[in-house]
N, C-alpha and C positions, 0 to 999 in steps of 0.2 A: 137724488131729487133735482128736478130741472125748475128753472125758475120760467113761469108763465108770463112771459112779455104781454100779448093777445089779453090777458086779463088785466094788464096795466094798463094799456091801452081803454077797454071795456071801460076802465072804471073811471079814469079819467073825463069819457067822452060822459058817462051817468053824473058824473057829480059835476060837467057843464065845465070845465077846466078845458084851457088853451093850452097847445102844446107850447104857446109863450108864456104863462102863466105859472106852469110846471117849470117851464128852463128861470121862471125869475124866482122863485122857491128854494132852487138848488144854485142857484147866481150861475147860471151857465147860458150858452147861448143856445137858441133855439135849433139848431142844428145838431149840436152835441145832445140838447135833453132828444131831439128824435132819433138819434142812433144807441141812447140807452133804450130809449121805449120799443125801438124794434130791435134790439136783440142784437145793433154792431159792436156796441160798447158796454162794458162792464156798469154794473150798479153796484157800488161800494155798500155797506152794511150803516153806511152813516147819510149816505145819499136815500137810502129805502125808508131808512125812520123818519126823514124829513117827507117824502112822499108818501107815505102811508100815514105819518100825521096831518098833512094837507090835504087828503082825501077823504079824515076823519076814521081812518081803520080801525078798528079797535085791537089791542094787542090779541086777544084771545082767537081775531077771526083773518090773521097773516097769514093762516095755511090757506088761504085761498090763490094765493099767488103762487104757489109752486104743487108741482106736479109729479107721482113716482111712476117711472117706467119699469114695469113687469118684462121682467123676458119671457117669451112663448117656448 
């Protein structure tokens, strides 16, 4: 399973969230939350529940953020 940065991002910009807004959620600086949200920097499993609860995710609907690659 790969995690869907592109849909972090997506959901982010829908639900009207700054990318400083997101870095003050997680107490980070806006540089660091944009290197999680594109995919330079790791997202801890305790960094996601804080964003996915400031997004409003609901548990049940987290598999939207990640994605399975099929080999051909």
């Amino acid at each position: 399973m790969n995690f869907d940065y592109k849909r972090l991002k997506a959901e982010r910009i829908a639900n009207g969230f700054t990318v400083e807004e997101m870095a003050n959620c997680l107490d980070i600086s806006k540089g660091a939350y944009s290197k999680k949200e594109n995919g330079k920097s790791s997202i801890s499993v305790d960094e996601f529940v804080l964003i996915a609860n400031k997004l409003k995710i609901k548990k049940d609907m987290l598999d939207i953020f990640f994605t399975i690659e099929v080999a051909c």
